[in-house]
mmCIF file as gemmi writes it, N, C-alpha and C atoms, coordinates in Angstrom:
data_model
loop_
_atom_site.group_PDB
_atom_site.id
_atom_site.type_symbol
_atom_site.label_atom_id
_atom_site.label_alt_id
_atom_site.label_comp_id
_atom_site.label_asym_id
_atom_site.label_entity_id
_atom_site.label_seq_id
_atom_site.pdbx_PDB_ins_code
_atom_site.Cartn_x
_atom_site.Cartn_y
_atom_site.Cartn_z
_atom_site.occupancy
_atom_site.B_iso_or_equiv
_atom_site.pdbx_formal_charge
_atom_site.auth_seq_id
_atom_site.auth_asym_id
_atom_site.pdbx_PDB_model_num
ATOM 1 N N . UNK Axp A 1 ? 117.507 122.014 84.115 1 0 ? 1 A 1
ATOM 2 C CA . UNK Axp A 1 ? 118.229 120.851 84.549 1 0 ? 1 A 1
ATOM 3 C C . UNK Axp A 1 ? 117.49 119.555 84.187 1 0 ? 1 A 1
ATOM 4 N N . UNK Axp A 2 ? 116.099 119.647 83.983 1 0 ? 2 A 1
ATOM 5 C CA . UNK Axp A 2 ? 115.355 118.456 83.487 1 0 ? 2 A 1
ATOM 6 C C . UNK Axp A 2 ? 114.792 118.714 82.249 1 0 ? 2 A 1
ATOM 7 N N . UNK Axp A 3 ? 115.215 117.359 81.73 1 0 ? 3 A 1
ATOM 8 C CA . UNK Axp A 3 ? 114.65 117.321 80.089 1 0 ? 3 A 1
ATOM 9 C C . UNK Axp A 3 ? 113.689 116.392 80.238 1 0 ? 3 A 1
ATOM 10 N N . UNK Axp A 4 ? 112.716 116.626 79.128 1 0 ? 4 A 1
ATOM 11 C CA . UNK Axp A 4 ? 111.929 115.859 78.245 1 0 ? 4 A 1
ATOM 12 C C . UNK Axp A 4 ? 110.259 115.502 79.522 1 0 ? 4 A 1
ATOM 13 N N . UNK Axp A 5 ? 110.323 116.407 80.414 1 0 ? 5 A 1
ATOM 14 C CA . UNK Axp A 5 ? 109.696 116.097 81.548 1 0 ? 5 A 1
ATOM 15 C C . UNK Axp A 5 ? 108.305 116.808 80.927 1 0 ? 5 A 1
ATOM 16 N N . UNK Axp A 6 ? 106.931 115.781 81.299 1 0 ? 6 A 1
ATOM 17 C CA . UNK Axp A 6 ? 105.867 116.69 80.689 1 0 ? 6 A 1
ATOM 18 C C . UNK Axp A 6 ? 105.197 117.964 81.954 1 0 ? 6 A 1
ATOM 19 N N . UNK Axp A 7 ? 104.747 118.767 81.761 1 0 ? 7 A 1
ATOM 20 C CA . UNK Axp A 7 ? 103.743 119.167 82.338 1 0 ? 7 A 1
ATOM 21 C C . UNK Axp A 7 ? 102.896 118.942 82.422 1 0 ? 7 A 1
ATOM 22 N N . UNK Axp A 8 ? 101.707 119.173 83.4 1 0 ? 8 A 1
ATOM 23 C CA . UNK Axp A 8 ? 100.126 118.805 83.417 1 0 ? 8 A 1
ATOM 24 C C . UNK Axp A 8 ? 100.198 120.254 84.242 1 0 ? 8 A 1
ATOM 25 N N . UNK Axp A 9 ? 98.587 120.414 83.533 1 0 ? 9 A 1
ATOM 26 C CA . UNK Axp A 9 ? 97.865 121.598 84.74 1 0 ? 9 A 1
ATOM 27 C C . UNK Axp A 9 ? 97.179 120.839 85.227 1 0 ? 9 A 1
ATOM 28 N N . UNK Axp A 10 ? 96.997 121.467 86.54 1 0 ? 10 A 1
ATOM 29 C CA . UNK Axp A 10 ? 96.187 121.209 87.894 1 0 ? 10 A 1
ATOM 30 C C . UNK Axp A 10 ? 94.171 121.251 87.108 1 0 ? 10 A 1
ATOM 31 N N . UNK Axp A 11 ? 93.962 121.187 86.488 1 0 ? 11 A 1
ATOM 32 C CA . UNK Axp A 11 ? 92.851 121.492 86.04 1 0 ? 11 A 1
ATOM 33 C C . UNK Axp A 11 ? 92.356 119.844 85.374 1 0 ? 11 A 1
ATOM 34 N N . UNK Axp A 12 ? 91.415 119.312 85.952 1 0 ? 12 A 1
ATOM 35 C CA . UNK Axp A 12 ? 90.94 117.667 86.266 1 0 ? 12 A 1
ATOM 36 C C . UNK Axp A 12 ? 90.58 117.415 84.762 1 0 ? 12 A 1
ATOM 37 N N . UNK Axp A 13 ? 90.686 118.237 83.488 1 0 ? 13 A 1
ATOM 38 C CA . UNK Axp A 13 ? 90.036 118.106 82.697 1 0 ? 13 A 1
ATOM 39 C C . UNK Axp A 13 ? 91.359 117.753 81.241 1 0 ? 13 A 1
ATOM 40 N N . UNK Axp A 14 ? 92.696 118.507 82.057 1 0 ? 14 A 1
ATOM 41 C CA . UNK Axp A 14 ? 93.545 117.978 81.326 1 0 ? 14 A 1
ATOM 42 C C . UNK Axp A 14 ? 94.617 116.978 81.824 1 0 ? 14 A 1
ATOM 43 N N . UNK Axp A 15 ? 94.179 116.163 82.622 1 0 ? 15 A 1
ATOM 44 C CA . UNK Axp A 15 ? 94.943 114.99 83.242 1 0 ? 15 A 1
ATOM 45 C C . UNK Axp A 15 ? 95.801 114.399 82.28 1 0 ? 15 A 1
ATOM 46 N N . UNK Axp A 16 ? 96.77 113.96 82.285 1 0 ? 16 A 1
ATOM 47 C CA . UNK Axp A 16 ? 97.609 113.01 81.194 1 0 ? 16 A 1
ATOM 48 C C . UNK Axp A 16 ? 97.044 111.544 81.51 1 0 ? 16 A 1
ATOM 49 N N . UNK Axp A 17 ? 96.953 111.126 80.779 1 0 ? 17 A 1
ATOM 50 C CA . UNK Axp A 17 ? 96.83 109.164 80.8 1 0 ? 17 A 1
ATOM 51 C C . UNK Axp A 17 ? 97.517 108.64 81.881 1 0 ? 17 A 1
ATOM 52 N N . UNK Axp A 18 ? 98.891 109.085 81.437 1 0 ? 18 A 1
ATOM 53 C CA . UNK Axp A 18 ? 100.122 107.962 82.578 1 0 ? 18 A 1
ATOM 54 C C . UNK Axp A 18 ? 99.431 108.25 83.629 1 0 ? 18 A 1
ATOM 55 N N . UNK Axp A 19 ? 98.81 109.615 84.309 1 0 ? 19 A 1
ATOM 56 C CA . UNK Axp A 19 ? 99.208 109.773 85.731 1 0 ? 19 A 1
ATOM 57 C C . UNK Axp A 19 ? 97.71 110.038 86.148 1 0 ? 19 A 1
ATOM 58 N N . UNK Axp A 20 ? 96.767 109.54 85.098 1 0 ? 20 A 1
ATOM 59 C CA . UNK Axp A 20 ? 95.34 109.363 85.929 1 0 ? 20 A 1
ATOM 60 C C . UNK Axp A 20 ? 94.829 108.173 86.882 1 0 ? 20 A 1
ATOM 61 N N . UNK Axp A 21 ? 95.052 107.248 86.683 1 0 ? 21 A 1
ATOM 62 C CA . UNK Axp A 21 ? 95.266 106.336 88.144 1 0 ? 21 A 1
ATOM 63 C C . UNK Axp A 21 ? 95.814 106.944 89.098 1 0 ? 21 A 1
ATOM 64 N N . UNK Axp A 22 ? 96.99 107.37 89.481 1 0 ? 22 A 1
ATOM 65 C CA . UNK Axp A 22 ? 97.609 107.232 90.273 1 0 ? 22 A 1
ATOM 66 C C . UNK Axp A 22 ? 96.754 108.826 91.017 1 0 ? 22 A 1
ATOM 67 N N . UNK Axp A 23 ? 96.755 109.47 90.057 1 0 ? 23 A 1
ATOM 68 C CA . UNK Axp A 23 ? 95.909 110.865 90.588 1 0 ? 23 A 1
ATOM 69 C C . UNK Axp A 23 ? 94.382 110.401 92.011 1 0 ? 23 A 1
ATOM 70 N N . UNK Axp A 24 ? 93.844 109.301 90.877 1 0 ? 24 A 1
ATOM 71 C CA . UNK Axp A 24 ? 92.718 108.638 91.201 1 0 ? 24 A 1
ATOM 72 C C . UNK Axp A 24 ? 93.042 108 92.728 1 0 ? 24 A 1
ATOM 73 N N . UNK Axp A 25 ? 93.903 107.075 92.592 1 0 ? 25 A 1
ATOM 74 C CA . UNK Axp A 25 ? 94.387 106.233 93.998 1 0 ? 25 A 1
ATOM 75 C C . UNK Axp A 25 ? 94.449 107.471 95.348 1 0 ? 25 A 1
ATOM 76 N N . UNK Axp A 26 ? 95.244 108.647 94.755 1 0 ? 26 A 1
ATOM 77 C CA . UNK Axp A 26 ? 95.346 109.582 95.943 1 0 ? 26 A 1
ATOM 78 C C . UNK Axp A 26 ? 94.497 110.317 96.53 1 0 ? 26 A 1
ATOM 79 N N . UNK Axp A 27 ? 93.04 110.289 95.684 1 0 ? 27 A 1
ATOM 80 C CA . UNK Axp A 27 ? 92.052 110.82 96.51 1 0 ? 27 A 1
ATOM 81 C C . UNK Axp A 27 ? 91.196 109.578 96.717 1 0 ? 27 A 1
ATOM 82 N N . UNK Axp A 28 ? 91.444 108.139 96.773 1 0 ? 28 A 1
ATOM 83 C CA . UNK Axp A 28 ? 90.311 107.626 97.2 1 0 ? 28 A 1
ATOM 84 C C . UNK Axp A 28 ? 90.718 106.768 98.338 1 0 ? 28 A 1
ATOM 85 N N . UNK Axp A 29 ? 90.258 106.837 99.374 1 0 ? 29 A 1
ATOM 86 C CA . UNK Axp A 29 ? 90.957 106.065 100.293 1 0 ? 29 A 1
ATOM 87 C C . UNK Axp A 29 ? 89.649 104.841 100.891 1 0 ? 29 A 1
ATOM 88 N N . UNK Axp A 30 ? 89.973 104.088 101.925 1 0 ? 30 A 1
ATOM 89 C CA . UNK Axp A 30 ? 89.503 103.013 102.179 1 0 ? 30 A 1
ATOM 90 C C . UNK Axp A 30 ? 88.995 103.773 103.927 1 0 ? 30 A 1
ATOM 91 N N . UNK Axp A 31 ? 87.933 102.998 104.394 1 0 ? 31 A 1
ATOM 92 C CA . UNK Axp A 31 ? 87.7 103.619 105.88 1 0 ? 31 A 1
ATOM 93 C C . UNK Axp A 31 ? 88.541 102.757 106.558 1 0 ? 31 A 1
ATOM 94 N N . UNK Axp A 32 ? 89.319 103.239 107.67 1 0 ? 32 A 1
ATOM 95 C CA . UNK Axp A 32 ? 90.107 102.08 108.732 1 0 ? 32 A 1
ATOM 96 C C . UNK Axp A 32 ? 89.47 101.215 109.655 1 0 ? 32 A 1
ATOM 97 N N . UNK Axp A 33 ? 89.379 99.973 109.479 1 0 ? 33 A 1
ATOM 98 C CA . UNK Axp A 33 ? 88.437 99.021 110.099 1 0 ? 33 A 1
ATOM 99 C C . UNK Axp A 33 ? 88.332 99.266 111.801 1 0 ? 33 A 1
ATOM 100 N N . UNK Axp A 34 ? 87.4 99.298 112.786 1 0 ? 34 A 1
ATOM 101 C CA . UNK Axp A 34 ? 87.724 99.91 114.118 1 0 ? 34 A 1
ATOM 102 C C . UNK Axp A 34 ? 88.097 98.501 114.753 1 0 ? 34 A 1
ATOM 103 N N . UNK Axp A 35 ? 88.163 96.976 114.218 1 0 ? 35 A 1
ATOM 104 C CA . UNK Axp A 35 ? 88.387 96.174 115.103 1 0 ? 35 A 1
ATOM 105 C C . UNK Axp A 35 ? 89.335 95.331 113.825 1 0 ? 35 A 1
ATOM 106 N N . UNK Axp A 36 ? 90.252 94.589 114.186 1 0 ? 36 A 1
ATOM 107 C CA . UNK Axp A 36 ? 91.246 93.571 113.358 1 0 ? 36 A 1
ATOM 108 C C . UNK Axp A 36 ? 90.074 92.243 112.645 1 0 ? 36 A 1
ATOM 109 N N . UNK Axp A 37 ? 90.709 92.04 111.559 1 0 ? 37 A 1
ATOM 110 C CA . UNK Axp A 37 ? 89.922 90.532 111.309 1 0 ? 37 A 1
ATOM 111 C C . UNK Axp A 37 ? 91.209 89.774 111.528 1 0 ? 37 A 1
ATOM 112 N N . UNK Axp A 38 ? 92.082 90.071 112.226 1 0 ? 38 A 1
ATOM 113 C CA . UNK Axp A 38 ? 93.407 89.026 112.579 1 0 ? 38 A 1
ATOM 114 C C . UNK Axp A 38 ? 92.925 87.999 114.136 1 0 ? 38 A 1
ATOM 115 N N . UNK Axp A 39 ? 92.763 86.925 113.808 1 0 ? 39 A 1
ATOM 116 C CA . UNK Axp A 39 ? 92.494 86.094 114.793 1 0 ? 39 A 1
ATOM 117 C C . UNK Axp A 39 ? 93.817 85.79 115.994 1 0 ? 39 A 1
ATOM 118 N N . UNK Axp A 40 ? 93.623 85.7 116.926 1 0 ? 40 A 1
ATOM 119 C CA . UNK Axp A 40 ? 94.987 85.596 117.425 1 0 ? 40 A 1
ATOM 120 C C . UNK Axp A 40 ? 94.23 84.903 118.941 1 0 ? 40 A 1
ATOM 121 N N . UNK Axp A 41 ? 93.675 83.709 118.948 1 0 ? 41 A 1
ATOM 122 C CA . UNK Axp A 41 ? 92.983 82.941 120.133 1 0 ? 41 A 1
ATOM 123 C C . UNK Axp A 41 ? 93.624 82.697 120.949 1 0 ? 41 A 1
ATOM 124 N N . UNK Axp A 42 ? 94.918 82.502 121.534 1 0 ? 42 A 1
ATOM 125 C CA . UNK Axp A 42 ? 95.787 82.466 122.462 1 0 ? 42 A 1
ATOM 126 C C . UNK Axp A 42 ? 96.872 83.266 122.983 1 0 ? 42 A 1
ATOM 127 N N . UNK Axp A 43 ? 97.145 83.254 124.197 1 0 ? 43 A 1
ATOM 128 C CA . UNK Axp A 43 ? 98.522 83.737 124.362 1 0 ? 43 A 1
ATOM 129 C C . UNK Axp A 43 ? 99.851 83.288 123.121 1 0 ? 43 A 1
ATOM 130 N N . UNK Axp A 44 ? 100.805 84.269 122.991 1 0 ? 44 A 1
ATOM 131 C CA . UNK Axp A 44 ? 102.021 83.796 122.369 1 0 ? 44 A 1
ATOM 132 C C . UNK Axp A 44 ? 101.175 83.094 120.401 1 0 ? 44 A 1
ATOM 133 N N . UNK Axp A 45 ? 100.321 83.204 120.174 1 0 ? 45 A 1
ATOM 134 C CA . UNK Axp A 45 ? 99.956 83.066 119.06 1 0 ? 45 A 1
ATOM 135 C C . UNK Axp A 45 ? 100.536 83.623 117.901 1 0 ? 45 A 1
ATOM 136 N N . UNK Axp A 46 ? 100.671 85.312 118.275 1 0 ? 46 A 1
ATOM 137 C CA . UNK Axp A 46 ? 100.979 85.42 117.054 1 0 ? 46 A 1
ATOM 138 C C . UNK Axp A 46 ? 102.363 87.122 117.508 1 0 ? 46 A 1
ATOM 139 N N . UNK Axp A 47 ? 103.457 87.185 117.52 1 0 ? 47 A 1
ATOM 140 C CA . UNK Axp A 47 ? 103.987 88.121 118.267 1 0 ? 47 A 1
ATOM 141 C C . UNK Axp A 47 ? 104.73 89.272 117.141 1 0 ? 47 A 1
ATOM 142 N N . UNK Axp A 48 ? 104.162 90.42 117.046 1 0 ? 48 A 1
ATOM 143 C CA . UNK Axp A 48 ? 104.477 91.473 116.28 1 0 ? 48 A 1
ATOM 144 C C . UNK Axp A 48 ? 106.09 92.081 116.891 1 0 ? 48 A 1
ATOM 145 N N . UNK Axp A 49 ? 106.674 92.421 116.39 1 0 ? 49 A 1
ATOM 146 C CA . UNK Axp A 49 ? 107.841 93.178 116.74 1 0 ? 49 A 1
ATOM 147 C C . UNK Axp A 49 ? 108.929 94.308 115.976 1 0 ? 49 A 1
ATOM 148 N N . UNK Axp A 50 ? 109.197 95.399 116.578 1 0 ? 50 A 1
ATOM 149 C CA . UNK Axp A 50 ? 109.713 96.195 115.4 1 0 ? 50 A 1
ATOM 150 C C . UNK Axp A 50 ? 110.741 96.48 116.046 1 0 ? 50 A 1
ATOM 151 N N . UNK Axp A 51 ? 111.853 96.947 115.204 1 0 ? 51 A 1
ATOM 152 C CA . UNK Axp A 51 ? 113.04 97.813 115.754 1 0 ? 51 A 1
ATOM 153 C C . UNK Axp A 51 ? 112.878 99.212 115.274 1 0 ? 51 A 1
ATOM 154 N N . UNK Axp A 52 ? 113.449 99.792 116.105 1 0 ? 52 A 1
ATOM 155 C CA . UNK Axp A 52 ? 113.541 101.444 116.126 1 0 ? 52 A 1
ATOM 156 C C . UNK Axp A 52 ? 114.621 102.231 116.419 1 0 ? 52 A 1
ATOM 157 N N . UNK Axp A 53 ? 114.891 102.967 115.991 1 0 ? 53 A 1
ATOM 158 C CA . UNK Axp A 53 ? 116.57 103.676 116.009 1 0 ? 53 A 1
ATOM 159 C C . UNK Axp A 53 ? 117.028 103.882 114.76 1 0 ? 53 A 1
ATOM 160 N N . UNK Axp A 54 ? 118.143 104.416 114.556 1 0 ? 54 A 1
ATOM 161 C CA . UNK Axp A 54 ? 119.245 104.647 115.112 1 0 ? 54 A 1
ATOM 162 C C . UNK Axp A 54 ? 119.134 106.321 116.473 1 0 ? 54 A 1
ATOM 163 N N . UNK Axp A 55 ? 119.142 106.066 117.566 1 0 ? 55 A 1
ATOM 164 C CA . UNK Axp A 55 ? 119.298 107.746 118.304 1 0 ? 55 A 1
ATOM 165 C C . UNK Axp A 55 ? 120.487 108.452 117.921 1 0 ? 55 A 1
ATOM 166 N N . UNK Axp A 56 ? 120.269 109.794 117.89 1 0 ? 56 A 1
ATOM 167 C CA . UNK Axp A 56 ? 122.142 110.482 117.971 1 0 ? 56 A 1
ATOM 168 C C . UNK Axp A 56 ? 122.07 110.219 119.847 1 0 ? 56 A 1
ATOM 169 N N . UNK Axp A 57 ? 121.501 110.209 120.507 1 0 ? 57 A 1
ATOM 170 C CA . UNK Axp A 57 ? 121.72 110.223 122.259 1 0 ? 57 A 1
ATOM 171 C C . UNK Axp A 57 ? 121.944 108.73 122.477 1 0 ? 57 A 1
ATOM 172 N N . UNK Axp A 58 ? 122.717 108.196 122.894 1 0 ? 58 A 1
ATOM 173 C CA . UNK Axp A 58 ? 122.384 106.802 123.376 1 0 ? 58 A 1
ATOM 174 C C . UNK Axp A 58 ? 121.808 107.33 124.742 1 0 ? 58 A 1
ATOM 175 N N . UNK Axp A 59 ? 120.967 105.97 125.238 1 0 ? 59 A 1
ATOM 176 C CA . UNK Axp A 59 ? 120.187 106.11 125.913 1 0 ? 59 A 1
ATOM 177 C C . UNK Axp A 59 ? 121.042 105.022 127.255 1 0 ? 59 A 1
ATOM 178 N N . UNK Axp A 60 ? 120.269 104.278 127.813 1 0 ? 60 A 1
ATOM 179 C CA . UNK Axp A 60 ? 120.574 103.236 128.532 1 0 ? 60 A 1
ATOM 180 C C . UNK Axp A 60 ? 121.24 102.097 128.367 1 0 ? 60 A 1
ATOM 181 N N . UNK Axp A 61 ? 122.275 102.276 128.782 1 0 ? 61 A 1
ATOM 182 C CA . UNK Axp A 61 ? 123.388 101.18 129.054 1 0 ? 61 A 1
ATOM 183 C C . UNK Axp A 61 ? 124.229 101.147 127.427 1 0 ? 61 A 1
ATOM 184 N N . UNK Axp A 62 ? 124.375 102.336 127.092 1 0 ? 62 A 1
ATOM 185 C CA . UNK Axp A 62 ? 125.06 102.976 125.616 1 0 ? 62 A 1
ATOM 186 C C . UNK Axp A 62 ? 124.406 102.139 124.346 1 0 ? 62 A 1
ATOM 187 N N . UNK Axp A 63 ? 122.688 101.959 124.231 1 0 ? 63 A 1
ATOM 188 C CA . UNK Axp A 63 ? 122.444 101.613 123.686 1 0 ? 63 A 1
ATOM 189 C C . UNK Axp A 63 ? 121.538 102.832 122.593 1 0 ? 63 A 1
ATOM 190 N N . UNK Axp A 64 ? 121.851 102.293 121.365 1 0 ? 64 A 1
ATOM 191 C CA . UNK Axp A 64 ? 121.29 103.227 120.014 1 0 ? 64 A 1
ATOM 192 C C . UNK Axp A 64 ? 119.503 102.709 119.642 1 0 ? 64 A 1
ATOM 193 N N . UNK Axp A 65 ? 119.46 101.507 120.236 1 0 ? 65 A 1
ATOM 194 C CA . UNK Axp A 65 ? 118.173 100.855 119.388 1 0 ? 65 A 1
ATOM 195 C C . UNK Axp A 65 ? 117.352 100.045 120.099 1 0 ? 65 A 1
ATOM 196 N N . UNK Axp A 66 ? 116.249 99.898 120.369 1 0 ? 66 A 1
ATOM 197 C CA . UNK Axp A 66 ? 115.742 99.266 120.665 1 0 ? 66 A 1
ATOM 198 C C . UNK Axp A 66 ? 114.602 98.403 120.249 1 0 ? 66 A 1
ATOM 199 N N . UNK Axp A 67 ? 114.416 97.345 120.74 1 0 ? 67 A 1
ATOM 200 C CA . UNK Axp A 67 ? 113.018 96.242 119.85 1 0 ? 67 A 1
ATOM 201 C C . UNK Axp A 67 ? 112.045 96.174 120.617 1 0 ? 67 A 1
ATOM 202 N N . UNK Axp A 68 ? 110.917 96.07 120.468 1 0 ? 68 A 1
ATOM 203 C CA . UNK Axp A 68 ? 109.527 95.474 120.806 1 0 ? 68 A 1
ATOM 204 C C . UNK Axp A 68 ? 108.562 94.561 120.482 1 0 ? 68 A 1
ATOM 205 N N . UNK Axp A 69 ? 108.419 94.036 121.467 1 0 ? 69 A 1
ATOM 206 C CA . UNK Axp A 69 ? 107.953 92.265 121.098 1 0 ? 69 A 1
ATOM 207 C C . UNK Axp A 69 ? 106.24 92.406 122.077 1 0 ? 69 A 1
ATOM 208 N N . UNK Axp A 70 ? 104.914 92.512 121.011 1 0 ? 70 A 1
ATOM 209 C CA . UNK Axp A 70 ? 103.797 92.643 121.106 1 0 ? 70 A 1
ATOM 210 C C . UNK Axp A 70 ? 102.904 91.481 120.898 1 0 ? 70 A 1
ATOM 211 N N . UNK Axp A 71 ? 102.366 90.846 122.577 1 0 ? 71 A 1
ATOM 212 C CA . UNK Axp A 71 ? 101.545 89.586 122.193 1 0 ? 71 A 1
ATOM 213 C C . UNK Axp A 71 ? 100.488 90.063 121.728 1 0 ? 71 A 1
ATOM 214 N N . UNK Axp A 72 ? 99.544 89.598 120.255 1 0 ? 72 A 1
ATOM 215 C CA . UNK Axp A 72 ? 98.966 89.886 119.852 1 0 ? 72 A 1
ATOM 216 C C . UNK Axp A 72 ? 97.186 89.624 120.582 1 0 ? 72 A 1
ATOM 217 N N . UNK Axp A 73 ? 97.43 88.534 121.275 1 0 ? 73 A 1
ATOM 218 C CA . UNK Axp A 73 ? 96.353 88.04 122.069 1 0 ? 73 A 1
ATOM 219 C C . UNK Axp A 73 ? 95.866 89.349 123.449 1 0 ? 73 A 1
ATOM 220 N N . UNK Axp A 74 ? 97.41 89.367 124.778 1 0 ? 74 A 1
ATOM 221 C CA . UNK Axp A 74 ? 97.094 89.992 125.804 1 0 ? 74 A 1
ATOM 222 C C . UNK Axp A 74 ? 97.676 91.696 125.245 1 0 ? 74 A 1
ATOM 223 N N . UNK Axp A 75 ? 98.325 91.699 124.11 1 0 ? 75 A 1
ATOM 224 C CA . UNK Axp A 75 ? 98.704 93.19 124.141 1 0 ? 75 A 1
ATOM 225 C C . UNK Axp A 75 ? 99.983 93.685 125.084 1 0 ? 75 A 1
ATOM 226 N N . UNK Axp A 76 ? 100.335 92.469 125.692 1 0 ? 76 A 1
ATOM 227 C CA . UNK Axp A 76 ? 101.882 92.173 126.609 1 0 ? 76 A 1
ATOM 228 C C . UNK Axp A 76 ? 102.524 93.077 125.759 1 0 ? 76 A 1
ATOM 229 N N . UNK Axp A 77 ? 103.479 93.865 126.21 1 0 ? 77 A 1
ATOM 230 C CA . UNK Axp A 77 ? 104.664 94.575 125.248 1 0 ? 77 A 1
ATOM 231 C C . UNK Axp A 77 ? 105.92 94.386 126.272 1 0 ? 77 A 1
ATOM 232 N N . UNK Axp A 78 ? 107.03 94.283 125.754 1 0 ? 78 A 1
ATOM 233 C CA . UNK Axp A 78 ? 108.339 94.201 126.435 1 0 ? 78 A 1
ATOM 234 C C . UNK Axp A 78 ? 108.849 94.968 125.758 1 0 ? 78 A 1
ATOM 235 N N . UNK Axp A 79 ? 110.172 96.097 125.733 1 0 ? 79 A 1
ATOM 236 C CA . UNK Axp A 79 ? 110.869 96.964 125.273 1 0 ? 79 A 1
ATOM 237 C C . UNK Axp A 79 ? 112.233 95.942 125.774 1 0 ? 79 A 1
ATOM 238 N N . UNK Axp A 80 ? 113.063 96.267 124.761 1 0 ? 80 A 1
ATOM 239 C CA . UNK Axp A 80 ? 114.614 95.252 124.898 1 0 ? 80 A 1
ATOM 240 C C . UNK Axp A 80 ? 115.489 96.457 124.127 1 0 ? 80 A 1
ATOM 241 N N . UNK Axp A 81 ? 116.656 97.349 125.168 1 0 ? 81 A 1
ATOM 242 C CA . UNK Axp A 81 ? 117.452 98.226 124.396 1 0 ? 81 A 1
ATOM 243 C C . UNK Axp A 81 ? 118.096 97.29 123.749 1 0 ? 81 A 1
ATOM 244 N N . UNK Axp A 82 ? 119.21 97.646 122.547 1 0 ? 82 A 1
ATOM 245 C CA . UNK Axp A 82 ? 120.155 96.988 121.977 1 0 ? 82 A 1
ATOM 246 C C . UNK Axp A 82 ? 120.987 97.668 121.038 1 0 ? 82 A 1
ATOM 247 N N . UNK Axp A 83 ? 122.484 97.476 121.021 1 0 ? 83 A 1
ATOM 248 C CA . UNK Axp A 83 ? 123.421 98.222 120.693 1 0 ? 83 A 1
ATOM 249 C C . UNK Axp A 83 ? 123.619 98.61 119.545 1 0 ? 83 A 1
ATOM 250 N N . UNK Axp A 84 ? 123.105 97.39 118.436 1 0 ? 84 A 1
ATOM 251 C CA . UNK Axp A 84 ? 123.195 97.619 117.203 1 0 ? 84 A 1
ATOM 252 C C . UNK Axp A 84 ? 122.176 96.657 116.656 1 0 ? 84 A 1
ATOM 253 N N . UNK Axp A 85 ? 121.689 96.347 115.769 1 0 ? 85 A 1
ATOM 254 C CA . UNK Axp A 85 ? 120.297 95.664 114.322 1 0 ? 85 A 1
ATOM 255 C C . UNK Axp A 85 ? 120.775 94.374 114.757 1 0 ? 85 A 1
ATOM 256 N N . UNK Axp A 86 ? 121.786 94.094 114.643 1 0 ? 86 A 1
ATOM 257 C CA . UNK Axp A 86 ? 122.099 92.678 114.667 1 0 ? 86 A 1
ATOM 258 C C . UNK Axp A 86 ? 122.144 91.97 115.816 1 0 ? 86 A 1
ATOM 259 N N . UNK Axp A 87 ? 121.802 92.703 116.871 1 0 ? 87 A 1
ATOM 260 C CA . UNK Axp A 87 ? 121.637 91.985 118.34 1 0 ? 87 A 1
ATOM 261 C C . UNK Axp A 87 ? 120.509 91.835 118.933 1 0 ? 87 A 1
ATOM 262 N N . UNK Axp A 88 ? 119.465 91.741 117.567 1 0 ? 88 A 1
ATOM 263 C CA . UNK Axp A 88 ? 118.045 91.871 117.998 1 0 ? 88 A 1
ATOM 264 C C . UNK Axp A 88 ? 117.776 90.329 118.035 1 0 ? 88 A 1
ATOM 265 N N . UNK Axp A 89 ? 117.269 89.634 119.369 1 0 ? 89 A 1
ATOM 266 C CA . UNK Axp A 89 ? 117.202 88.464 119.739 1 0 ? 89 A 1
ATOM 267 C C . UNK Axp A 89 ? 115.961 87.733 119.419 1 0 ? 89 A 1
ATOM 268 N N . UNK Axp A 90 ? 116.462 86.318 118.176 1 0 ? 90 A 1
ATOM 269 C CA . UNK Axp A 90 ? 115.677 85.468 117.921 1 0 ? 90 A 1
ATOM 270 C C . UNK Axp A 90 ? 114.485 85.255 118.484 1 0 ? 90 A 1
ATOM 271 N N . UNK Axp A 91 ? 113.635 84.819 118.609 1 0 ? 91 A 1
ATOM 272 C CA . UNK Axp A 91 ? 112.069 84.015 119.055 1 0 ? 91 A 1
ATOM 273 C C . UNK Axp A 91 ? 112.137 82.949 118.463 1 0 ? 91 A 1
């Protein structure tokens, strides 16, 4: 069903060109820093937030989705259900 597709063996010695970077990138990773260099000196400074959903269950008050709004300073979190993407409320 696929044409013109190359092979490579698994053997480090016959790597193809195109796909030696990318080979490279996947075994080298970075250590995860244990503290942020993101400054955030006050309350309300700097406020992270994601949406999440779609559920097959609605949950509370027949809602599919909900947002979270994270002060980056106190670590405050609020959870806000909501019915659909587009009713996720400005800041």
């Amino acid at each position: 069903m696929v044409t013109e597709m190359k092979i490579i063996s698994n053997v480090p010695n016959n790597i193809d060109r195109e796909y030696e970077a990318c080979l490279k990138e996947k075994i080298t990773w970075n250590v995860i820093p244990k503290k942020s260099d993101v400054e955030n000196p006050q309350r309300l400074y700097r406020i992270y937030s994601n949406v999440c959903g779609s559920f097959d269950i609605e949950g509370y008050s027949w809602c599919q989705y909900f947002v979270t709004f994270i002060d980056g300073f106190s670590y405050y979190m609020r959870v806000k259900p909501i019915k659909s993407k587009n009713k996720v409320p400005v800041i």
